[in-house]
PyMOL Python script that loads the backbone (N, CA, C, O; Angstrom):
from pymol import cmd

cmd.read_pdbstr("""\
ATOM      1  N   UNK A   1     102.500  90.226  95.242  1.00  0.00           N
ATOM      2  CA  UNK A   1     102.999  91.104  94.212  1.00  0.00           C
ATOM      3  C   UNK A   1     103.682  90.271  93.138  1.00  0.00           C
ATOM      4  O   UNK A   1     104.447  89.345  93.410  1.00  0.00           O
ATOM      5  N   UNK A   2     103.355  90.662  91.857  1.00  0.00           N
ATOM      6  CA  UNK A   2     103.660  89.964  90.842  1.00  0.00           C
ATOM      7  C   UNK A   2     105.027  90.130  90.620  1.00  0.00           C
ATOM      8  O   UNK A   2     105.037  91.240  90.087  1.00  0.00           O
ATOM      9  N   UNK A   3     106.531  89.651  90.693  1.00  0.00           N
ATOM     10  CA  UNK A   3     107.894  90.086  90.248  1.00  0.00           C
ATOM     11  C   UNK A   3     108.153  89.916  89.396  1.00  0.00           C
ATOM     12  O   UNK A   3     108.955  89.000  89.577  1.00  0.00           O
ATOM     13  N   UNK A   4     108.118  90.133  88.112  1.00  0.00           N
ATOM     14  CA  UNK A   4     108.690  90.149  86.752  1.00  0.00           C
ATOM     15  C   UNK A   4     109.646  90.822  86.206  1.00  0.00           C
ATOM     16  O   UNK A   4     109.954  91.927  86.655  1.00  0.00           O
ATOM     17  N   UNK A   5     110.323  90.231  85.070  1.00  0.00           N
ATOM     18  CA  UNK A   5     110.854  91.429  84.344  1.00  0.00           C
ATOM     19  C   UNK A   5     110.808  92.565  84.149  1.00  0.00           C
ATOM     20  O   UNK A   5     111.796  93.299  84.135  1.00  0.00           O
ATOM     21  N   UNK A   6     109.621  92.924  83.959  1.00  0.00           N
ATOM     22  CA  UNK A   6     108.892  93.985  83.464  1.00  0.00           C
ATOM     23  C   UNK A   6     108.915  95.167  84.771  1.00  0.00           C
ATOM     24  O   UNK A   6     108.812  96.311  84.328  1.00  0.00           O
ATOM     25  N   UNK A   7     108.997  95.112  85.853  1.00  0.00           N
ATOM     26  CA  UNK A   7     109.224  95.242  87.288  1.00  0.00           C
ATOM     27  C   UNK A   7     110.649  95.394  87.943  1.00  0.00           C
ATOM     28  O   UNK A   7     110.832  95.956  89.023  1.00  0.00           O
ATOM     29  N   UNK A   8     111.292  95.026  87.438  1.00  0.00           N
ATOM     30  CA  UNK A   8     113.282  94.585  87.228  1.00  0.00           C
ATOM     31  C   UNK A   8     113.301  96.510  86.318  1.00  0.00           C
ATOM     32  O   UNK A   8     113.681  97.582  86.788  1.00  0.00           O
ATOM     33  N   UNK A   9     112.971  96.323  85.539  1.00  0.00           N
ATOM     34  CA  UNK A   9     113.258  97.325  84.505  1.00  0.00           C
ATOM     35  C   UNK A   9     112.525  98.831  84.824  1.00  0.00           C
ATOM     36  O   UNK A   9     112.972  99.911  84.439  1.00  0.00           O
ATOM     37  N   UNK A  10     111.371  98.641  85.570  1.00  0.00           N
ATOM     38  CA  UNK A  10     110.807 100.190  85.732  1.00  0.00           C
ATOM     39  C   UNK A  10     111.730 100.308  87.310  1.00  0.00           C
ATOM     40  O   UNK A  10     112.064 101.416  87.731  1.00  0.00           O
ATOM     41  N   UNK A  11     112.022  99.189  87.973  1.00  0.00           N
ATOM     42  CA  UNK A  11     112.891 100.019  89.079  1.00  0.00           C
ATOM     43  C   UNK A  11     114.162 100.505  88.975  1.00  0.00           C
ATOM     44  O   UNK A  11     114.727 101.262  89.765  1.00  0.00           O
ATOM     45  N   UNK A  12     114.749  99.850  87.570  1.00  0.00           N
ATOM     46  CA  UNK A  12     116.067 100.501  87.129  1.00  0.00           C
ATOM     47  C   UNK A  12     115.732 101.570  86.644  1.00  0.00           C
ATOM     48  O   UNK A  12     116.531 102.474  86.889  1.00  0.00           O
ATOM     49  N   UNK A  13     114.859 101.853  86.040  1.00  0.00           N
ATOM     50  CA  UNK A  13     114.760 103.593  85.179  1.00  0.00           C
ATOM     51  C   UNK A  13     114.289 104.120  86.210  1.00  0.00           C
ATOM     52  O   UNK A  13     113.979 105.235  85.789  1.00  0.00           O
ATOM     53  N   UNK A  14     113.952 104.086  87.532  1.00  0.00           N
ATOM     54  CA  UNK A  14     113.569 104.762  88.232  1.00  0.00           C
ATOM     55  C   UNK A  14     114.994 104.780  88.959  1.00  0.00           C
ATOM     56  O   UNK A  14     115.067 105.998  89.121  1.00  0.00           O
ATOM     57  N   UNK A  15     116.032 104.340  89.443  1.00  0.00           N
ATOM     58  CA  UNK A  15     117.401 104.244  90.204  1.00  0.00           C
ATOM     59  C   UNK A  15     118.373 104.708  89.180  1.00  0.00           C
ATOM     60  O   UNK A  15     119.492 105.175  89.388  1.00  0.00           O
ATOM     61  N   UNK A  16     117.791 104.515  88.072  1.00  0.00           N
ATOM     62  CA  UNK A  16     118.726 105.069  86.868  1.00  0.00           C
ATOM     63  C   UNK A  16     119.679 104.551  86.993  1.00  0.00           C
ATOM     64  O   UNK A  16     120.688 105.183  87.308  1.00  0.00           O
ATOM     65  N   UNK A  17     119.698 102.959  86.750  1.00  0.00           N
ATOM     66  CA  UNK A  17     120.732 101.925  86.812  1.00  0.00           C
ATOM     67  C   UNK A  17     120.699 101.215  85.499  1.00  0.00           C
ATOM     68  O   UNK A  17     119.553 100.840  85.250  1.00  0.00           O
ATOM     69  N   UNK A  18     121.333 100.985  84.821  1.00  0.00           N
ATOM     70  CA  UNK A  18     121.496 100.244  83.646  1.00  0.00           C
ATOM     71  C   UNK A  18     121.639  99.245  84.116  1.00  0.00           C
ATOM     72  O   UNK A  18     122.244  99.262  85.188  1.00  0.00           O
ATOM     73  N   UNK A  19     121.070  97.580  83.462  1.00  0.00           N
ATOM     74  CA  UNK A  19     121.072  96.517  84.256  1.00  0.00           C
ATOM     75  C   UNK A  19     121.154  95.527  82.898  1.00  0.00           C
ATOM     76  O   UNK A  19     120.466  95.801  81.914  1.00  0.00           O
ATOM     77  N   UNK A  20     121.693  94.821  82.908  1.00  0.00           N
ATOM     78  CA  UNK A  20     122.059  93.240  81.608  1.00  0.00           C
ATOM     79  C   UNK A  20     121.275  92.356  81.659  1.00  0.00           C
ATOM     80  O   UNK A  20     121.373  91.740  82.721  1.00  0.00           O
ATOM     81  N   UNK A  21     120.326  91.891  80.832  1.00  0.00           N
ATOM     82  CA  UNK A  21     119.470  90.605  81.028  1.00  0.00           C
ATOM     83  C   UNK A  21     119.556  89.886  82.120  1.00  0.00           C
ATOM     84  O   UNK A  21     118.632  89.734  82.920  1.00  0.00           O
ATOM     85  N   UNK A  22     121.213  89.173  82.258  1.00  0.00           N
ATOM     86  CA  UNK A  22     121.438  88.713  83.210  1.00  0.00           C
ATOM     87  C   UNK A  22     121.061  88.961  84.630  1.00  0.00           C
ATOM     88  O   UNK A  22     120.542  88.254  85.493  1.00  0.00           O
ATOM     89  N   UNK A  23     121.610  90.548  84.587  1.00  0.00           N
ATOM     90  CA  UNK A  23     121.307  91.086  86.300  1.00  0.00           C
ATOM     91  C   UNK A  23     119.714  90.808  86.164  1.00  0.00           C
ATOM     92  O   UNK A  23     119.418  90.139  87.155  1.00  0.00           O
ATOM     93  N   UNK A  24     118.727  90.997  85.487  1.00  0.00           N
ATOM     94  CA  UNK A  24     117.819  91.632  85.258  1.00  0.00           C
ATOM     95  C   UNK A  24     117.184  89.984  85.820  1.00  0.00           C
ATOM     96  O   UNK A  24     116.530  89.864  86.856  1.00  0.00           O
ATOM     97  N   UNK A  25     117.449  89.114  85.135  1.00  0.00           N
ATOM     98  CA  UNK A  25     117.115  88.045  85.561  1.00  0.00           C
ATOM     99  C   UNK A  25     117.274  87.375  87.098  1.00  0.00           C
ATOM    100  O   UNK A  25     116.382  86.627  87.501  1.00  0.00           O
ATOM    101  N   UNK A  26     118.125  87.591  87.710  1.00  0.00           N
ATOM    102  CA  UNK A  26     119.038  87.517  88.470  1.00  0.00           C
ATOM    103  C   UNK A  26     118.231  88.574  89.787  1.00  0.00           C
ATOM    104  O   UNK A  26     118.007  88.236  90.949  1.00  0.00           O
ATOM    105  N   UNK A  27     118.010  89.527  89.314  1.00  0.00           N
ATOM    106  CA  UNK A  27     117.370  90.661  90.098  1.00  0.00           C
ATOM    107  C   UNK A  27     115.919  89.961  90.611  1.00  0.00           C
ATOM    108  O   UNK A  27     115.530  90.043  91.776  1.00  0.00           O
ATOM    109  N   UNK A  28     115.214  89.285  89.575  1.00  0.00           N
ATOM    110  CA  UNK A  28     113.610  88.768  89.473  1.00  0.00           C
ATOM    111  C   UNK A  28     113.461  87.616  90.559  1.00  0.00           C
ATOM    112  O   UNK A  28     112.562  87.174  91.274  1.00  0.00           O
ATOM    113  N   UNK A  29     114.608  87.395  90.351  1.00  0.00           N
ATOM    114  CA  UNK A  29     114.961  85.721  91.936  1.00  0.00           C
ATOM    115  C   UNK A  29     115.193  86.319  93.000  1.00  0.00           C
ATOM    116  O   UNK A  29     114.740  85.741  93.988  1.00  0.00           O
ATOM    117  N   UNK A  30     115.829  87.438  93.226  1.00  0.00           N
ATOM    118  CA  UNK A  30     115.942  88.099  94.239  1.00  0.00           C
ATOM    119  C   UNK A  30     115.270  89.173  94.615  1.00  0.00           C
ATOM    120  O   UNK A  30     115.905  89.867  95.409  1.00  0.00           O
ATOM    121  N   UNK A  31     114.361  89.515  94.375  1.00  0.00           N
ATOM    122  CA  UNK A  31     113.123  90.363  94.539  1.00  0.00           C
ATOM    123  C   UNK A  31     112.183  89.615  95.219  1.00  0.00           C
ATOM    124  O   UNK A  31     111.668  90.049  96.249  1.00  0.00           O
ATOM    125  N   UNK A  32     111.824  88.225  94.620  1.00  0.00           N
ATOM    126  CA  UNK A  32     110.933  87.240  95.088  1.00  0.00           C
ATOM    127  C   UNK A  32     111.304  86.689  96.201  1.00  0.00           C
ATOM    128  O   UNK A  32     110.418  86.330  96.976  1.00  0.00           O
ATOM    129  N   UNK A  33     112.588  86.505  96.525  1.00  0.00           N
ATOM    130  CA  UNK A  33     112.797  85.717  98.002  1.00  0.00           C
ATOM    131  C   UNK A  33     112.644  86.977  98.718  1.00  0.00           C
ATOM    132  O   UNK A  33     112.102  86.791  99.807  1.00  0.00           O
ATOM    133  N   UNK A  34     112.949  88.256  98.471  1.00  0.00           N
ATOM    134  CA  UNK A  34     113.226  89.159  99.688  1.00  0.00           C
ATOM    135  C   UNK A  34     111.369  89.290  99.868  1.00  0.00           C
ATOM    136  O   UNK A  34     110.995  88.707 100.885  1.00  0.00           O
ATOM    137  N   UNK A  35     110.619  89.717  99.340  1.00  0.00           N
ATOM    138  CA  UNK A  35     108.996  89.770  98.839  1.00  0.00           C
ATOM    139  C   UNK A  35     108.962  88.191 100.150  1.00  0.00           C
ATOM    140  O   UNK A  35     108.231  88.367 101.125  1.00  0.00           O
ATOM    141  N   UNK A  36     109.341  87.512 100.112  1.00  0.00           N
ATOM    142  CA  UNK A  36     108.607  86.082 100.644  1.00  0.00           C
ATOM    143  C   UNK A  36     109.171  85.972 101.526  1.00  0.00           C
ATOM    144  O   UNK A  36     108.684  85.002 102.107  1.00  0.00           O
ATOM    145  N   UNK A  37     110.503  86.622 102.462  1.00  0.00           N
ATOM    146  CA  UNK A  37     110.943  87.068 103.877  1.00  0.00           C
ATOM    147  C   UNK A  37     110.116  88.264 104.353  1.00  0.00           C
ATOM    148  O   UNK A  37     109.911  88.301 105.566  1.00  0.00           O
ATOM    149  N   UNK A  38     109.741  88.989 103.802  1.00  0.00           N
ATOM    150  CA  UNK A  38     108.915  90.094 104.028  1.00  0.00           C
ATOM    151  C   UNK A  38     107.250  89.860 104.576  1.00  0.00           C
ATOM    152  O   UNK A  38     106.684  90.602 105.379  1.00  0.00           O
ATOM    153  N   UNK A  39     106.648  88.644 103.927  1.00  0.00           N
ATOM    154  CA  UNK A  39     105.829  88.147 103.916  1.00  0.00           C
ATOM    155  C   UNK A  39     105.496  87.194 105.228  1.00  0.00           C
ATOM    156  O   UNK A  39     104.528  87.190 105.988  1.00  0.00           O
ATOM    157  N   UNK A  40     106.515  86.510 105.189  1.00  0.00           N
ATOM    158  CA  UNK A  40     106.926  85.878 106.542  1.00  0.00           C
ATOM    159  C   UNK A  40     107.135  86.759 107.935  1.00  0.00           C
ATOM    160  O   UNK A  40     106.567  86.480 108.991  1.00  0.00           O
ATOM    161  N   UNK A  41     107.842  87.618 107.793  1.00  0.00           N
ATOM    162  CA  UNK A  41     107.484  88.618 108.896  1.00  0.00           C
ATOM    163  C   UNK A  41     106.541  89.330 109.309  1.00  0.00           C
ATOM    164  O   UNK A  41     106.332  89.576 110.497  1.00  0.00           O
ATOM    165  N   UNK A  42     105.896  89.721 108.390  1.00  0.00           N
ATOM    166  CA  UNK A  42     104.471  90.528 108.203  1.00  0.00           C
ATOM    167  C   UNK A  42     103.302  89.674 108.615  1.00  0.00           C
ATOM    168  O   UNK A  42     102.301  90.304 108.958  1.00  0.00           O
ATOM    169  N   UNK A  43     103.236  88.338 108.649  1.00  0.00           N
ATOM    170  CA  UNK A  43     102.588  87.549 108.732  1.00  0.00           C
ATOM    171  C   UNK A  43     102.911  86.782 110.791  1.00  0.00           C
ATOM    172  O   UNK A  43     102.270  85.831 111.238  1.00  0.00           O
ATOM    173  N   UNK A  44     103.742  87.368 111.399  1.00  0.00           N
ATOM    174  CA  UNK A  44     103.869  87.075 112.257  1.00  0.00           C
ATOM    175  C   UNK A  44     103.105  88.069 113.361  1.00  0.00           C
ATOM    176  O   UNK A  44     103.144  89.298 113.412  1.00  0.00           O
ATOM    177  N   UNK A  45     102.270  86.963 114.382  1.00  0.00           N
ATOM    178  CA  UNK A  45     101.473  88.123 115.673  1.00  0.00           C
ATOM    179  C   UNK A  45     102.376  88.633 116.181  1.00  0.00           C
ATOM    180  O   UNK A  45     103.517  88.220 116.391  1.00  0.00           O
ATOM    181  N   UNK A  46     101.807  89.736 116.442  1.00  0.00           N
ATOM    182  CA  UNK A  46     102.127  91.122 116.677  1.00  0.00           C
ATOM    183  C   UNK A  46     100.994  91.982 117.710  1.00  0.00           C
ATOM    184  O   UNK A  46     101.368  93.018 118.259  1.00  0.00           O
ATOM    185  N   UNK A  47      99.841  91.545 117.878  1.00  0.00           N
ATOM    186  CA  UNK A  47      98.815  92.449 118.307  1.00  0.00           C
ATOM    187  C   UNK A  47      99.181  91.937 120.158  1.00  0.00           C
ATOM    188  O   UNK A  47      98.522  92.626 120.937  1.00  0.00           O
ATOM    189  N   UNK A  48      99.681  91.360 120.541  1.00  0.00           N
ATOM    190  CA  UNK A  48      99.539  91.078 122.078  1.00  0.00           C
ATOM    191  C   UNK A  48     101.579  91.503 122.459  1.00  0.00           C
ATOM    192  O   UNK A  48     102.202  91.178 123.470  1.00  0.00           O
ATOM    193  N   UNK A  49     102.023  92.158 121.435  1.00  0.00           N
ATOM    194  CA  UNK A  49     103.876  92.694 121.857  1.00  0.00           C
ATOM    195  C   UNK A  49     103.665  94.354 122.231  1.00  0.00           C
ATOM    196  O   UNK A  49     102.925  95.263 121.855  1.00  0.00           O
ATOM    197  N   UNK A  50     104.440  94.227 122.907  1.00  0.00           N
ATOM    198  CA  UNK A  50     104.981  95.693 123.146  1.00  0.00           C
ATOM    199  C   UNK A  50     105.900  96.539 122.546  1.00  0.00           C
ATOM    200  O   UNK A  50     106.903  95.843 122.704  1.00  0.00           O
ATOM    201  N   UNK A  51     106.314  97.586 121.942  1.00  0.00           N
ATOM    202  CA  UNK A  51     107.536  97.733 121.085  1.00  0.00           C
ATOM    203  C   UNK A  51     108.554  98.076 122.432  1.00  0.00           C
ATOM    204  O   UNK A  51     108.096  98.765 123.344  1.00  0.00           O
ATOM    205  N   UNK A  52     109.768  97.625 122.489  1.00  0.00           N
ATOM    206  CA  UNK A  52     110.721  98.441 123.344  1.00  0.00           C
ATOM    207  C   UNK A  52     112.514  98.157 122.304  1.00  0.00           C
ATOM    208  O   UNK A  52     112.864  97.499 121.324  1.00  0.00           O
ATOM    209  N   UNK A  53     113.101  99.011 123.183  1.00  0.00           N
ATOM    210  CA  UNK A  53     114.341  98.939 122.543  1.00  0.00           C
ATOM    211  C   UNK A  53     115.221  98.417 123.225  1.00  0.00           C
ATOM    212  O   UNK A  53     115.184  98.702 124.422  1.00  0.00           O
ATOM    213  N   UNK A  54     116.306  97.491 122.760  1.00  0.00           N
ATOM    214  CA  UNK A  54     117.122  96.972 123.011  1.00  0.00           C
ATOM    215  C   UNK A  54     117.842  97.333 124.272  1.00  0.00           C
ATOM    216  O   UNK A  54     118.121  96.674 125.273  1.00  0.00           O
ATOM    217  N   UNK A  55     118.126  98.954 123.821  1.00  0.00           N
ATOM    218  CA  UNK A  55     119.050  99.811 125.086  1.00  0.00           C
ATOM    219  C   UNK A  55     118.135 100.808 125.872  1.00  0.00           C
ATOM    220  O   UNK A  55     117.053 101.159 125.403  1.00  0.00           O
ATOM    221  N   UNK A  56     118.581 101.239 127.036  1.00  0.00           N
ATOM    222  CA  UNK A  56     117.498 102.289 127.437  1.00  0.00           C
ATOM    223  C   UNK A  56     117.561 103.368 126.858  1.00  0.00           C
ATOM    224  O   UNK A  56     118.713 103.667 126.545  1.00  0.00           O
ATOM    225  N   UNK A  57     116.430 104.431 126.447  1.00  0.00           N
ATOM    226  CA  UNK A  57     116.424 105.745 126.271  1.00  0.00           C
ATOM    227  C   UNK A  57     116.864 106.121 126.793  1.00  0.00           C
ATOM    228  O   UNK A  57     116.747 105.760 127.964  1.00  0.00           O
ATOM    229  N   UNK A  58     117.908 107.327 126.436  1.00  0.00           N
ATOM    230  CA  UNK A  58     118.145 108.251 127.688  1.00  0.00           C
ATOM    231  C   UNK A  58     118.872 109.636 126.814  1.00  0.00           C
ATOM    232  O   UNK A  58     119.801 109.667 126.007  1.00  0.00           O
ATOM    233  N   UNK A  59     118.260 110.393 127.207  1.00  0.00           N
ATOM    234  CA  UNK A  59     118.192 111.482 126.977  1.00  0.00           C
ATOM    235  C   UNK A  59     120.081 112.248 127.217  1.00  0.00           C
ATOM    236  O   UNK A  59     120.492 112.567 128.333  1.00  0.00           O
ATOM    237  N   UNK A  60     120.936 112.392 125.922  1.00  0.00           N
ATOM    238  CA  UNK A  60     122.336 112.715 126.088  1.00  0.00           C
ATOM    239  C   UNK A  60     122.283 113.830 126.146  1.00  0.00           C
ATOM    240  O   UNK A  60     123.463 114.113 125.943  1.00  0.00           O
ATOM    241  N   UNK A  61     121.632 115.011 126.317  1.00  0.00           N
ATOM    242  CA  UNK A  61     121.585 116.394 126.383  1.00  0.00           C
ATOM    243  C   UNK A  61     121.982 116.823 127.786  1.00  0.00           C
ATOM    244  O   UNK A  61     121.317 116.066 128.493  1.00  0.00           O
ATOM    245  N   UNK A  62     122.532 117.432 128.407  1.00  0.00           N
ATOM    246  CA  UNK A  62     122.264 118.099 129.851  1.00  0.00           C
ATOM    247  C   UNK A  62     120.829 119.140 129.951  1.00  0.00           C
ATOM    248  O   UNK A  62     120.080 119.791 129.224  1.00  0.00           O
ATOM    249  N   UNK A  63     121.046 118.784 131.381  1.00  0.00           N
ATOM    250  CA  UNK A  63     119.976 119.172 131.839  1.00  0.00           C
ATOM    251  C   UNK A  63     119.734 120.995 131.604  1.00  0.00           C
ATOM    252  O   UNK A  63     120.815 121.585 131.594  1.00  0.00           O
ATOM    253  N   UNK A  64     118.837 121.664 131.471  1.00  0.00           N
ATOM    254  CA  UNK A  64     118.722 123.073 130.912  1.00  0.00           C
ATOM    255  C   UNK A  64     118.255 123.795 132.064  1.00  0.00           C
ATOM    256  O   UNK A  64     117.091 124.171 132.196  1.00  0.00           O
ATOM    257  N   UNK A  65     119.437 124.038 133.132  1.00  0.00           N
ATOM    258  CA  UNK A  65     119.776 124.311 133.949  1.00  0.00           C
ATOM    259  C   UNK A  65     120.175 125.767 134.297  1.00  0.00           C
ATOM    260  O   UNK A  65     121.247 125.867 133.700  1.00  0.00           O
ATOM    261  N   UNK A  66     119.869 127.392 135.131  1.00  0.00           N
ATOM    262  CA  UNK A  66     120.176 128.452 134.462  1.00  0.00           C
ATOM    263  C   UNK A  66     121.480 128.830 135.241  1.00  0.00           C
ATOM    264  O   UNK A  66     121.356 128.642 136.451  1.00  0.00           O
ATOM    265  N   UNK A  67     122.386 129.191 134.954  1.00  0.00           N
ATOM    266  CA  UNK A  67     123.573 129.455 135.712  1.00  0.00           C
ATOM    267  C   UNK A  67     124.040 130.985 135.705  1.00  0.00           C
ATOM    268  O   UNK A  67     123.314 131.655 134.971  1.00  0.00           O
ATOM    269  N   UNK A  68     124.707 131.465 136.113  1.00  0.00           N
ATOM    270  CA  UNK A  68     125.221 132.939 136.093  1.00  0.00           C
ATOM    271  C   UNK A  68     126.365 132.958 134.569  1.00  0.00           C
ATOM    272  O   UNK A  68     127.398 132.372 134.245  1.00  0.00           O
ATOM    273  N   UNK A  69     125.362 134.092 133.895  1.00  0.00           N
ATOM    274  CA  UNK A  69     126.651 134.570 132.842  1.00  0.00           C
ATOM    275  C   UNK A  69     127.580 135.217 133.263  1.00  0.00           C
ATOM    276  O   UNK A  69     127.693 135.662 134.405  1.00  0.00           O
ATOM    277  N   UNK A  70     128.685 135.375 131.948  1.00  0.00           N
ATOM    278  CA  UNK A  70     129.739 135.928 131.733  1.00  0.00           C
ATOM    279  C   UNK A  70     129.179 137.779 131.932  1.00  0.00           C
ATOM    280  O   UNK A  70     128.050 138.198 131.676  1.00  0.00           O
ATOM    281  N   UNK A  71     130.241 138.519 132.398  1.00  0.00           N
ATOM    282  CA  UNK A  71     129.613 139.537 132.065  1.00  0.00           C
ATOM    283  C   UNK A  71     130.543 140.126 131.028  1.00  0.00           C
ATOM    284  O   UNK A  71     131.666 139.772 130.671  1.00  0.00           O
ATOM    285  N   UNK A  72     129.538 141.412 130.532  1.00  0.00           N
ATOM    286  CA  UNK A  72     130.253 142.023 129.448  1.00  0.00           C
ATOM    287  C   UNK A  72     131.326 141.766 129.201  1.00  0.00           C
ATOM    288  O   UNK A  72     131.646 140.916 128.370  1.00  0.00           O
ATOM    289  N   UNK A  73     132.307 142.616 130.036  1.00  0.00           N
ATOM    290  CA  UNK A  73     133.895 142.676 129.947  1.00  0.00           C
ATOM    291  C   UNK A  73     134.312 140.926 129.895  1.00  0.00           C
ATOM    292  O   UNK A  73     135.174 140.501 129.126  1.00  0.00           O
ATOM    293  N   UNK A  74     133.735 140.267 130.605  1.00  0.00           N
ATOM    294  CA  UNK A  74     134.952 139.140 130.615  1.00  0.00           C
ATOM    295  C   UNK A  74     134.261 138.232 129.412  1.00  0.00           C
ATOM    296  O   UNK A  74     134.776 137.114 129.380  1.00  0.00           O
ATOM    297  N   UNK A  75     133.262 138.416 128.448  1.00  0.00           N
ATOM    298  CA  UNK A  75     133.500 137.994 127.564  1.00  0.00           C
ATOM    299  C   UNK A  75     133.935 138.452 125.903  1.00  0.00           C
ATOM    300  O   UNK A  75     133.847 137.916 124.798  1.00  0.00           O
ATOM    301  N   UNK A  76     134.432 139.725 126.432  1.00  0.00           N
ATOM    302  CA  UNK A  76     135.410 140.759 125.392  1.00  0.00           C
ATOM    303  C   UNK A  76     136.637 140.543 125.852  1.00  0.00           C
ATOM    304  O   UNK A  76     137.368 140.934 124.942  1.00  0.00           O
ATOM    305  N   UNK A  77     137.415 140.086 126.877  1.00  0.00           N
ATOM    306  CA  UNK A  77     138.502 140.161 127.291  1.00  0.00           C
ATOM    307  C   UNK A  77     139.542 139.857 126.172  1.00  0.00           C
ATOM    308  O   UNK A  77     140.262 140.688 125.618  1.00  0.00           O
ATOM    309  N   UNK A  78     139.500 138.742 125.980  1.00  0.00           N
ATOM    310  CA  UNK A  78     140.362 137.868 124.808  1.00  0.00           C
ATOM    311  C   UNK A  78     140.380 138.382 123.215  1.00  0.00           C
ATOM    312  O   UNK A  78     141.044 137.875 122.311  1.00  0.00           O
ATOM    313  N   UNK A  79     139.604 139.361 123.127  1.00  0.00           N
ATOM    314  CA  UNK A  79     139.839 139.355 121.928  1.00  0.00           C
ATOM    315  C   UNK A  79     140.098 140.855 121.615  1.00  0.00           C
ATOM    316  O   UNK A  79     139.697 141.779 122.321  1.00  0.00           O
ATOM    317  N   UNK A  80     140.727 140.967 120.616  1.00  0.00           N
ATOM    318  CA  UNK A  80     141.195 142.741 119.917  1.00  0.00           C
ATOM    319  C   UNK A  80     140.212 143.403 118.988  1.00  0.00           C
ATOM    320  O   UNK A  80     140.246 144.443 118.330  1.00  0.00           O
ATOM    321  N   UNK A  81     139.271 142.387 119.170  1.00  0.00           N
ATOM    322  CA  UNK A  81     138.029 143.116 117.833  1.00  0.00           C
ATOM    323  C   UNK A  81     136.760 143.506 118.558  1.00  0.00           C
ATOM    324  O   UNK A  81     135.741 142.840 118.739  1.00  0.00           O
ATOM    325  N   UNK A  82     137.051 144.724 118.926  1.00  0.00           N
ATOM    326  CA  UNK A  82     136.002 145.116 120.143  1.00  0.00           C
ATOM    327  C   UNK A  82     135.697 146.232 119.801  1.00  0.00           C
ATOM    328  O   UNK A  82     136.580 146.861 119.219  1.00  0.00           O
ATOM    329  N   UNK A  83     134.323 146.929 120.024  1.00  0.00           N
ATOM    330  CA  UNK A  83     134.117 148.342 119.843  1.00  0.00           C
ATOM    331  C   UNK A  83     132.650 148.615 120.341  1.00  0.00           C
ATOM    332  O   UNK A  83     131.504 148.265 120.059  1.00  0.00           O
ATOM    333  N   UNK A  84     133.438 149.593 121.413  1.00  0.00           N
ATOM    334  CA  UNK A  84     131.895 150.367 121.746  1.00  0.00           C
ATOM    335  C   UNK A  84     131.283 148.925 123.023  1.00  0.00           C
ATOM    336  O   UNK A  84     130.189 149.122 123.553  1.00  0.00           O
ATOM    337  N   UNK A  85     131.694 148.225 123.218  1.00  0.00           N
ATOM    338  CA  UNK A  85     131.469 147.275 124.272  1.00  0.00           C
ATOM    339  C   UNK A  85     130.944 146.154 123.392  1.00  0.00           C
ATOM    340  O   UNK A  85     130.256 145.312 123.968  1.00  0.00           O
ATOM    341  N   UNK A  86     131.149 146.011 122.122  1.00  0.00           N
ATOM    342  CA  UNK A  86     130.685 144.514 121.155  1.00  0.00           C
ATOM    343  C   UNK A  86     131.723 144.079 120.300  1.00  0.00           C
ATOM    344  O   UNK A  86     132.655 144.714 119.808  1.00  0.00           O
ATOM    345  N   UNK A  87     131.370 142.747 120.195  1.00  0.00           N
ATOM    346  CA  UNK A  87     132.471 142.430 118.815  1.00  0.00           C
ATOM    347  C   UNK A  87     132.287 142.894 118.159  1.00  0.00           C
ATOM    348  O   UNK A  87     131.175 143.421 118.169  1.00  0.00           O
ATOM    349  N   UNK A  88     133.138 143.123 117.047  1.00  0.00           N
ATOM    350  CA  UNK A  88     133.779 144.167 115.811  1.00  0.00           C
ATOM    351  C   UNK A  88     133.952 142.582 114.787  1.00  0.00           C
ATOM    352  O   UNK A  88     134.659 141.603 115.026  1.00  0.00           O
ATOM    353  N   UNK A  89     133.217 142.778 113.878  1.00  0.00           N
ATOM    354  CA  UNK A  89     133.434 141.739 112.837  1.00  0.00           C
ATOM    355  C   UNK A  89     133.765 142.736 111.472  1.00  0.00           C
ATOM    356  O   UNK A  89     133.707 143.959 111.350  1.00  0.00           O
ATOM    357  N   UNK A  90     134.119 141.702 110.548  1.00  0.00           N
ATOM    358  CA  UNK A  90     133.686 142.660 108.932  1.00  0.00           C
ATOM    359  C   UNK A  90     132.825 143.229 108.251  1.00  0.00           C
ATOM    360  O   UNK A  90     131.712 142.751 108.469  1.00  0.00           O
ATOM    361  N   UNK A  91     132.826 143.890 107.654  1.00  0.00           N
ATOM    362  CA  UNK A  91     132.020 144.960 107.015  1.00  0.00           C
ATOM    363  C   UNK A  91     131.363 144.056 106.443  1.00  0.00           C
ATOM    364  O   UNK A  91     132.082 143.150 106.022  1.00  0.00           O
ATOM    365  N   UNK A  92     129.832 143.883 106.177  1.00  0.00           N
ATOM    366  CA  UNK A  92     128.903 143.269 105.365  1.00  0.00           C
ATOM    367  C   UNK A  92     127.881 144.038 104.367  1.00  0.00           C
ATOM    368  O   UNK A  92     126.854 144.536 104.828  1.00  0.00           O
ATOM    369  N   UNK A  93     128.113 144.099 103.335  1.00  0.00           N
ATOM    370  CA  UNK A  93     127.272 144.927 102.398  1.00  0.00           C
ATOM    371  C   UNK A  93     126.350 144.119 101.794  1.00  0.00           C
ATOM    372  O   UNK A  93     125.553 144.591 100.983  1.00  0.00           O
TER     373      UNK A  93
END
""", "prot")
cmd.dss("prot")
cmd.show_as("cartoon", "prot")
cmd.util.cbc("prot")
cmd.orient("prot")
C-alpha cells in the first residue's frame, strides 16, 4: 500500500481531525512502519497452528437449573402496592 500524504489527509477528513503539515508528515512515517509490522505478521505460517486462548473458557453463567418458585403471596409480601393479587404501579397513558 502506497502511504502518502495524500492518504494522511483523506483519513483525517474521514476522523474529522484537523492535522498540521507537520503531524501530517509525521503521520506518513508512522503509517509505514505500522503497514511493515503488519506485513511481518501476516507474512508469518500459520496453516499448521491451532487458535487457543491464553485462559480457559468457561462459561460464568450458572447453570439453568429449575427450582421451586415464590408463591403468590410471598412475593407480594413486602410491598404496599398491591391489588387484586398484583403489583400496583402508576398510571400509564
Amino acid at each position: 500500500m502506497n502511504v502518502d500524504k495524500a492518504l494522511i489527509e483523506a483519513v483525517a477528513v474521514n476522523a474529522r481531525i484537523a492535522l498540521s503539515e507537520k503531524e501530517k508528515e509525521r503521520f506518513v512515517k508512522d503509517f509505514k512502519e505500522i503497514l511493515e509490522a503488519f506485513s511481518i505478521v501476516s507474512s508469518a505460517p500459520v496453516s499448521d497452528r491451532i487458535s487457543v486462548h491464553p485462559e480457559p473458557v468457561v462459561d460464568v453463567m450458572r447453570s439453568d437449573e429449575p427450582h421451586t418458585c415464590l408463591t403468590q403471596e410471598a412475593a407480594l409480601r413486602n410491598t404496599q402496592h398491591k391489588k387484586d393479587g398484583y403489583f400496583k404501579g402508576p398510571r400509564a397513558l
